[in-house]
Each structure stands twice: as C-alpha cells, then as structure tokens.
C-alpha positions in Angstrom: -21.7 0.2 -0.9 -19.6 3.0 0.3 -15.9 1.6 1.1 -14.9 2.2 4.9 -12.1 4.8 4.7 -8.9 4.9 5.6 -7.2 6.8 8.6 -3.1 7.6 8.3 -1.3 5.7 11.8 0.3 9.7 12.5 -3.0 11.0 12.3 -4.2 8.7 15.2 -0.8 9.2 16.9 -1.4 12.8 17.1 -5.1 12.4 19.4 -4.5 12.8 23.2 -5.7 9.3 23.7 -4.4 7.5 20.7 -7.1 4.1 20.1 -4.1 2.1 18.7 -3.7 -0.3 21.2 -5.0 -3.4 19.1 -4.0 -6.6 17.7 -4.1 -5.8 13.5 -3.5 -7.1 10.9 -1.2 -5.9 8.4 -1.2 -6.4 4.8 0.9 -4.8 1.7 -0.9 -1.7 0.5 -1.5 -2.8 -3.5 -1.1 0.1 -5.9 -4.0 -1.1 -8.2 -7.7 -0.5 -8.7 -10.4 -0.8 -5.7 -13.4 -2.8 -7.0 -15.8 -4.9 -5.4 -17.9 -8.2 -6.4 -21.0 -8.8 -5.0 -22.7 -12.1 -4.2 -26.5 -12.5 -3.4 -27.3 -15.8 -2.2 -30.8 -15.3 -3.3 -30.3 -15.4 -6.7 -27.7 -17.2 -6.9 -25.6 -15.3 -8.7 -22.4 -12.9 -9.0 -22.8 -9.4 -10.1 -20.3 -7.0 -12.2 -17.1 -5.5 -10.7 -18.2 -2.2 -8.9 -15.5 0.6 -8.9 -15.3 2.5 -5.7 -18.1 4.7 -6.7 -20.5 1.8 -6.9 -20.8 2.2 -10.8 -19.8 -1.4 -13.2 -16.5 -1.3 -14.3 -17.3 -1.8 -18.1 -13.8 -3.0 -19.1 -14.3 -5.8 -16.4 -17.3 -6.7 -17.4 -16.5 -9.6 -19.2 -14.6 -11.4 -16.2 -18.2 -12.1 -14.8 -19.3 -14.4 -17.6 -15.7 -15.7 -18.5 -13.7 -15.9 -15.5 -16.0 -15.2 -12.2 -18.5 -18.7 -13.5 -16.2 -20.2 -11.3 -17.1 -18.9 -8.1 -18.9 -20.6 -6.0 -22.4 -20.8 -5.2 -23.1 -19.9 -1.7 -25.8 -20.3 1.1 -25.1 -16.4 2.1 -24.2 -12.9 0.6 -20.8 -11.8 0.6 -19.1 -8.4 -1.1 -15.5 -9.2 -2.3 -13.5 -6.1 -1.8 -9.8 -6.5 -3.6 -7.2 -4.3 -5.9 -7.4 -4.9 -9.2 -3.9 -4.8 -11.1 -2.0 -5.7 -14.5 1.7 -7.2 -13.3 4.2 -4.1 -15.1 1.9 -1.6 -15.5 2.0 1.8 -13.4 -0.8 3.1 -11.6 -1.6 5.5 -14.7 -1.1 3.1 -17.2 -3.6 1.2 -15.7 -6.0 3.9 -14.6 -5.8 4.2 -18.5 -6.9 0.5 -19.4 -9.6 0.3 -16.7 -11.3 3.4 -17.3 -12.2 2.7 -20.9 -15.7 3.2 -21.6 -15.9 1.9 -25.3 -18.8 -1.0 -25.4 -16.3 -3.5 -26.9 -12.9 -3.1 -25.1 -12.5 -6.1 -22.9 -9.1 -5.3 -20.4 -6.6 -8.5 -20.4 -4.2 -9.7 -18.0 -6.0 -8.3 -15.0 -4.8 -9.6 -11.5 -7.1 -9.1 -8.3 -5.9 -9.4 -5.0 -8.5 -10.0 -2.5 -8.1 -7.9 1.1 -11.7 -8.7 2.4 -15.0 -10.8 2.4 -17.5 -8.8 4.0 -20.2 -11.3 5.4 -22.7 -10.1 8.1 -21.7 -9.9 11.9 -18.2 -11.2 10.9 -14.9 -9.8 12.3 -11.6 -9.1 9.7 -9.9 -12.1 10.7 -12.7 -14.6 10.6 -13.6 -12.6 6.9 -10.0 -13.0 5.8 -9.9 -16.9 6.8 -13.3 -17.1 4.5 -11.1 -15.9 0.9 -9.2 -18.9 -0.1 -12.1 -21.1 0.0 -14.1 -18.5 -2.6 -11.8 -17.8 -4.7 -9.6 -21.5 -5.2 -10.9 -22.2 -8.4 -10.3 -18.8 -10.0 -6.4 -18.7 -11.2 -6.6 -14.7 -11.5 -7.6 -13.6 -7.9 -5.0 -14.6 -4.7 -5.6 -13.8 -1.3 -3.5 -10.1 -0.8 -0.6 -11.8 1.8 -1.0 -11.3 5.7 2.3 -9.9 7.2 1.7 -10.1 10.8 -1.0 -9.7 12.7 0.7 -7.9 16.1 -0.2 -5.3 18.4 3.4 -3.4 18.4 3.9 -0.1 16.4 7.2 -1.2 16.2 6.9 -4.2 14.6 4.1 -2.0 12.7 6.9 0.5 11.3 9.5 -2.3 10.8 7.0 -3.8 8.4 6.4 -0.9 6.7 10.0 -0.2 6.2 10.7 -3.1 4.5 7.6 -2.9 2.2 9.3 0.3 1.1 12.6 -1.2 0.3 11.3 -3.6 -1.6 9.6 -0.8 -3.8 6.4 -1.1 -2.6 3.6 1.3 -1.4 3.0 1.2 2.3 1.2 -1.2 4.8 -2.5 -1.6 5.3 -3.2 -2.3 9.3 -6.6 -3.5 9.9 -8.0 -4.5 13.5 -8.0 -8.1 14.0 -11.5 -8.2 15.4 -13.2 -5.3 13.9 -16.4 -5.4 11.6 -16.7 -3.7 8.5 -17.8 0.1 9.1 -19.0 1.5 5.5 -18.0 5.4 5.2 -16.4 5.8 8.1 -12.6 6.5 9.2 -11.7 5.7 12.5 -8.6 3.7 14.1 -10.1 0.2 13.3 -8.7 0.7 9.5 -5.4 2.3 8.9 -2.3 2.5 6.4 1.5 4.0 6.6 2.5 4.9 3.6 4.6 7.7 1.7 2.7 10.7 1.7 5.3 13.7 0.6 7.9 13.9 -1.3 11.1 16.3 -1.3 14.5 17.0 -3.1 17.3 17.3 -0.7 21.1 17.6 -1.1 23.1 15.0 0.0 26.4 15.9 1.8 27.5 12.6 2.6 27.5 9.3 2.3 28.6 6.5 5.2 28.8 3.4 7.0 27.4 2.5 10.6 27.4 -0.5 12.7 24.0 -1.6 15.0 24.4 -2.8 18.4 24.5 -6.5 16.9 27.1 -6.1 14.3 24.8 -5.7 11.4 26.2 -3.0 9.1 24.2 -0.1 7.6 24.4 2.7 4.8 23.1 6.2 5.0 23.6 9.1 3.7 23.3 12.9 5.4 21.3 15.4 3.6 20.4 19.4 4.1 17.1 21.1 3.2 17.0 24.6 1.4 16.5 26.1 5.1 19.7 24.4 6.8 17.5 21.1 8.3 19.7 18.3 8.4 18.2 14.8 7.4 19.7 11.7 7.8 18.1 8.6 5.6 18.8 5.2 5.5 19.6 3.4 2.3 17.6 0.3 1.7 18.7 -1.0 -1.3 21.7 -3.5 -1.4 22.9 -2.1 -5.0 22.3 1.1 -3.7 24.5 0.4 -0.9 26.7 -1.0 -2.6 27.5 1.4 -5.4 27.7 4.6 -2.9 30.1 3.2 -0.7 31.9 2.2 -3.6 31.4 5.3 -5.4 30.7 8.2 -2.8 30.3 10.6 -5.9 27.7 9.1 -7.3 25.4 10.7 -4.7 27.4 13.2 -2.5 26.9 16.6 -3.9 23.7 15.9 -6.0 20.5 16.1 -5.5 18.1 13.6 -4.6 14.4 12.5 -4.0 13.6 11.5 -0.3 10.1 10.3 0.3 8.2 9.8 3.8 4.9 9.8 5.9 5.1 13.7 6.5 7.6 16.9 6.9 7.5 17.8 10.7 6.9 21.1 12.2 10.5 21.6 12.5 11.3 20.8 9.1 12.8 17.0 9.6 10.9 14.2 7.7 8.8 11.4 9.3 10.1 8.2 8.1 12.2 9.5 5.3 13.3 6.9 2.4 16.0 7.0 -0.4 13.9 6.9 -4.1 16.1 8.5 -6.8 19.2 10.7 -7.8 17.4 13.6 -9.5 19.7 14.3 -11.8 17.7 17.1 -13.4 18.6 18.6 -10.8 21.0 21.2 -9.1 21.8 22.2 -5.8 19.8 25.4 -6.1 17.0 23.7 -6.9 16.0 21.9 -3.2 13.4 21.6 -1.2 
C-alpha cells in the first residue's frame, strides 16, 4: 500500500482557488515511525508491521505473535496506519533501533499511536471513531488525540501554535469526510509544521499587552540582510528568565524556526528554539 501523501497548508494557500474550505480534523503530527498493520478478514489473521515502503519491519516482528494476539478478529479488512515511537528517544535514536536488520534483535518499549483505520468506502471521521474498539485490549497502541475538528484556518494556526510551544512537531489536518487516496497529495490531507530553520540576532527583548489584558513576550531580531523579525516567545521559563534577565538573549544569537522564509526575507510563522551559543553575531542567517 502506498501511503497517501502529504500536502504543506502554504502550499494550498498559494493556488488561485485555494480547496481549504473544509471541516478537518486536526491531530498532533507524531515524530515517530510510519508503519502499517494489516488485517484480512479472510484468514483471519494480522500480518507484520509494514514500514512505509511496504517491506516487514524485522525489529517489530515479534509484536505480532506477542502483543498484536490481542487484536480482534473481525468480519472485514482493515489497514492500521499509526507512528511508531519509544517515549525519550529522538527521531535518530530511534531510526537507529527500528532499522535493525539482525534476525534476533527484538526492539522494546515501542509505543504506536494510531491516526487511521482504513476500511472500504469509509470517510476519516467514521475510520477514526472505528480505533478504540480495535485496539482496547492492546496496552501499547492509543488512539493519536483529536484536537479539533473545525473548518477555521485560524483556529487551524492557533493549534499549531501551541503544538509548537509545547515542543512538539506540527499539526496533521485531515478532511473530516474524505476517503483514503493512496499516493496522492492533494488538499484532503495536510500538515503545518516547521520546515526551515535560521540563526538570527536578537536586538531586543519586551513586553506587550493583547486587547484583553493578557500579557506577552517577544523578542526583535535582524537577519544578515537588515530584515527585521519579530517572534513570540512561548515558553513560560523562557519568558520568564528574559524579562528577568534581558542579557541572557539580547545581543546573541539565536535559532528561530518556521513554516517558510518569504520572498521578502520575513519568516512565516516564526518560533523561538534555542540560544546558539556557538555562535557569534557574524555568524547569521
């Protein structure tokens, strides 16, 4: 099975005729592992965990026999597509357990978070409301949490934002009544998530007040070229420590992520990530 691909929510924005208008719904992009699990009603059975070429995981093998027994039998075939993870460990860290070939390493620990349940004829919703009934009796797989399901960008971006301050990836925005399309990308599946990434030098560091009272930190920064960028600052130790402590950011150098650097140099959805202090001021972006 070749996994539906992805389209970036600029990419769409930047069509003449943007198909966005849709209820989705939106999800927490996991860093982890794609894999699938398939189920054929015929014989009864559950197959190996299938990476995202369509080749058995051999590390994961074992959770069939040992883990997946618990599954359910059912009266229909179903493909469970979910993110397979190990809580602590980095992307590459785990890239490096998973993709062990030897014939007796068994991985440990591994967490999947299921996204989708592709049945026949089915739309995302009605295939998201089918995952906690197959997978209740199997302590290592959760449904991946639903958000919101909206049909406002800005409640779209809000999520996102918030995702990010927490540390996490992105968002995953999938339309509410859309079927499964395998290997294509269109609008009906998309995600907003930190694409670039730059190192900018922060010139100051301040306090604002919203229209309801609710206070915010951010802090000014200039590109190599003279661009200005102002970015939010998330974090409430963050926050807290460069108000406190404006040097601990003003005048160094730091690393701003976002969805994409604009023709005119400003960043799309720029976020706070780190103080690079390996850094000098000759050495920006």
């Amino acid at each position: 099975m070749t996994p539906q691909k992805v389209k970036h929510l600029y990419i769409e924005e930047q069509k003449l005729k943007p198909d966005i208008s849709h209820l989705y719904m939106v999800t927490e992009k996991i860093d982890g592992w794609y894999c699938t699990l398939h189920y054929d009603h015929k014989t009864l059975s559950w197959g190996y965990l299938t990476s995202r070429t369509g080749r058995v995981i051999p590390s994961l093998k074992h959770y069939t026999n040992e883990v997946f027994d618990k599954l359910p039998i059912l009266d229909y075939d179903v493909t469970l597509i979910m993110e397979a993870y190990i809580k602590g460990k980095e992307f590459h860290e785990l890239n490096g357990i998973l993709n062990r070939s030897t014939r007796d390493f068994k991985a440990k620990d591994v967490k999947f978070s299921v996204h989708d349940c592709l049945v026949c004829k089915e739309a995302a919703i009605s295939r998201y409301s089918r995952i906690p009934y197959i997978i209740k009796d199997v302590p290592c797989m959760t449904r991946t949490e639903l958000l919101m399901v909206s049909d406002s960008k800005d409640l779209w971006l809000r999520t996102y934002r918030q995702v990010i301050n927490n540390g996490g990836e992105g968002v995953i925005l999938k339309r509410a009544g859309s079927y499964y399309q395998e290997g294509k990308r269109n609008s009906s599946l998309m995600k907003i998530k930190q694409e670039e990434s730059f190192d900018l030098l922060c010139t100051k560091v301040y306090e604002t007040k919203g229209k309801k009272g609710f206070s915010s930190v951010n802090i000014d920064l200039i590109r190599k070229d003279g661009t200005e960028v102002t970015v939010r600052i998330g974090k409430e130790e963050d926050q807290t420590a460069f108000i406190n402590k404006p040097d601990l950011v003003v005048g160094k150098v730091v690393e701003i992520k976002c969805m994409r650097e604009l023709k005119d140099g400003s960043l799309r959805e720029p976020v706070f990530k780190a103080i690079r202090y390996n850094k000098n001021i000759t050495e920006v972006d």
